[in-house]
C-alpha positions in Angstrom: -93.8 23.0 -17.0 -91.9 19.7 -17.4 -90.5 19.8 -13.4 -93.7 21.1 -12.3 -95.8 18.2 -14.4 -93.0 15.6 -13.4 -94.1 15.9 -9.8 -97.9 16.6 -10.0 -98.9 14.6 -12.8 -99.7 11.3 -11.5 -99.2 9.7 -14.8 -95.7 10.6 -14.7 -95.1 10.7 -10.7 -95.9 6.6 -11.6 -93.4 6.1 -14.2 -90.3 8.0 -11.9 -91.4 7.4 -8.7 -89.4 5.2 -6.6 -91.1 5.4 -2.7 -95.1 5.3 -3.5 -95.9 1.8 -5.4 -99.5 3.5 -5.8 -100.7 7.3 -6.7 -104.0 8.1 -7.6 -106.3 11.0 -7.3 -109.6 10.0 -5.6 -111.5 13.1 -5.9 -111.7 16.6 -6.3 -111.8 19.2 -3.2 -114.3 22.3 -3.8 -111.8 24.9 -3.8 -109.6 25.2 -6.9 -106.9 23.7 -8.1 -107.2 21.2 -5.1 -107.8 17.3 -5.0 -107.5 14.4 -3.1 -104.1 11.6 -3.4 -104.3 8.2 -2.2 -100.6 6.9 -2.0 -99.4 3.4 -1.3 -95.5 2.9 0.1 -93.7 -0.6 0.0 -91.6 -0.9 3.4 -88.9 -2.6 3.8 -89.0 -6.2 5.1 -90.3 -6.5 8.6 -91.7 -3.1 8.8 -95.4 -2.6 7.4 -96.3 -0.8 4.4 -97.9 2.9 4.7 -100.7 4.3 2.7 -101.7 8.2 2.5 -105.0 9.8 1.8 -103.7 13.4 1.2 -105.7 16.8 0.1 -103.5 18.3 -2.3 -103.6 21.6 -3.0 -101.4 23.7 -6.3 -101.0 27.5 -6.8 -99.1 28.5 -10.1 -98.2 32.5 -10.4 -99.2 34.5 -13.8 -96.3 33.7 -15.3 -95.9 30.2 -13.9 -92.2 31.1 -12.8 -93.5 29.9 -9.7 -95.6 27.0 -8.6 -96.7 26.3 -4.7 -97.5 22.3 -4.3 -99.0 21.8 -0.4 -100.0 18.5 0.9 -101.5 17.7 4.3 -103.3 14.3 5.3 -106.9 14.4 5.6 -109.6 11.7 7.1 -112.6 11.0 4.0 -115.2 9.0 5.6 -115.1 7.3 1.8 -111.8 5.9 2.1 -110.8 4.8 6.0 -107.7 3.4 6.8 -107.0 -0.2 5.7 -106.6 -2.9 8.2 -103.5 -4.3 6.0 -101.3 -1.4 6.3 -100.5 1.3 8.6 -102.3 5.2 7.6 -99.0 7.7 7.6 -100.5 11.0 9.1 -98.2 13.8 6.6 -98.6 17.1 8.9 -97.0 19.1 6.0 -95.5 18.5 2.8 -95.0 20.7 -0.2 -92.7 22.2 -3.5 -91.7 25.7 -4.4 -90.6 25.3 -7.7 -89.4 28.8 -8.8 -88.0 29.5 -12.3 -84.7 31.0 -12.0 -84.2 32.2 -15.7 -85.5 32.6 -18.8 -84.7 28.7 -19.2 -87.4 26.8 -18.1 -85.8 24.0 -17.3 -83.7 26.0 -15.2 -85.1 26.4 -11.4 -84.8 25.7 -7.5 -86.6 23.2 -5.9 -87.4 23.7 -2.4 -89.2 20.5 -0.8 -90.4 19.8 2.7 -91.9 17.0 4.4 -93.2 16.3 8.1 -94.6 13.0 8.4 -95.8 10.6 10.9 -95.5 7.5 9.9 -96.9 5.7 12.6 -96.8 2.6 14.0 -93.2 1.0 14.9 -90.1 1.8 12.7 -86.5 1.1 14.1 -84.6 4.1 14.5 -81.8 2.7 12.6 -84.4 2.5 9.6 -85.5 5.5 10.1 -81.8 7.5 10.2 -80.8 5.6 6.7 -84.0 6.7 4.9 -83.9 10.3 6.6 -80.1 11.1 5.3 -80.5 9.4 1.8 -84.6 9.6 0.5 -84.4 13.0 -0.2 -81.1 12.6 -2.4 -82.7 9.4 -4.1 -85.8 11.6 -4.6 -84.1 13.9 -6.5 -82.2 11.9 -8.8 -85.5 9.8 -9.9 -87.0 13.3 -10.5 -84.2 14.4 -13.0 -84.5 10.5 -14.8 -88.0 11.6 -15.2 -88.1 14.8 -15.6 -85.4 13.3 -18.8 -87.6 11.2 -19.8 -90.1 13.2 -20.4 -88.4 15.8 -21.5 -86.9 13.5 -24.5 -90.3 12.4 -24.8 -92.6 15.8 -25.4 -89.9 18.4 -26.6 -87.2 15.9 -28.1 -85.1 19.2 -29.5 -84.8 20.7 -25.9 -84.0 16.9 -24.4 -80.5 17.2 -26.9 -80.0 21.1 -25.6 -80.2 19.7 -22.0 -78.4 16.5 -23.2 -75.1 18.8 -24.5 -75.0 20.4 -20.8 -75.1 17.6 -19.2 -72.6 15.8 -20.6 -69.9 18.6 -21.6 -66.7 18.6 -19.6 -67.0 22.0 -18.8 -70.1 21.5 -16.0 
């Protein structure tokens, strides 16, 4: 629950999340256990900023050893694009998180993302962020998912703490 609540909980997406400056859920879609994100990414210097309206939809199993996160862009009438940034059009993007042991904190993340960002990007830019976001990503997930960790289940934090830091690993 941790990993899973470490990526979907926009609370805690905010406090780990290095790429979106801005998360927020800005409504709720009429099938279950799906809403609506807006996001807000900082570019870098000379390239402008991208925002995302996504509907976000979450599937947990019985035994919540596996959780389904899909995310596609959608068009709400109530929020069109800004004139101040560019609207990123994400064609799919998603998370299997699948427990692989009794463990819970032990489990495989399998992410994918295919994203227009629109508008003009130098390739250059493009190639650094491609080879080294997803790596980033994942190291701010583990700080958070830490942090929280330490935070909500302090005894399982020092469990995880041991591991980490014993030679044998």
């Amino acid at each position: 629950d941790i990993i899973v609540d470490t990526i979907y909980d926009c609370n805690l997406r905010r406090k780990w999340d290095v790429i979106f400056k801005k998360i927020e859920v800005i409504g709720k879609d009429t099938q279950p256990n799906t809403d609506f994100l807006y996001q807000y990414a900082k570019s870098p210097l000379g390239v402008a900023d991208r925002e995302f309206v996504h509907r976000r939809m979450r599937l947990d199993d019985d035994d919540h050893k596996l959780t389904l996160i899909h995310v596609e862009s959608v068009n709400l009438p109530e929020f069109p694009p800004s004139k101040k940034v560019i609207r990123a059009n994400t064609l799919l993007s998603g998370h299997i998180i699948r427990q692989t042991s009794d463990n819970p904190l032990e489990c495989t993340i399998t992410a994918i993302g295919a994203v227009d960002f629109k508008g003009l990007i130098p390739k250059a830019l493009i190639n650094v962020f491609a080879t080294k976001a997803p790596t980033e990503w994942a190291k701010h997930l583990m700080k958070g998912c830490l942090s929280i960790l330490k935070a909500k289940k302090p005894d399982m934090f020092r469990d995880v703490e041991a591991l980490l830091y014993n030679d044998e690993y």
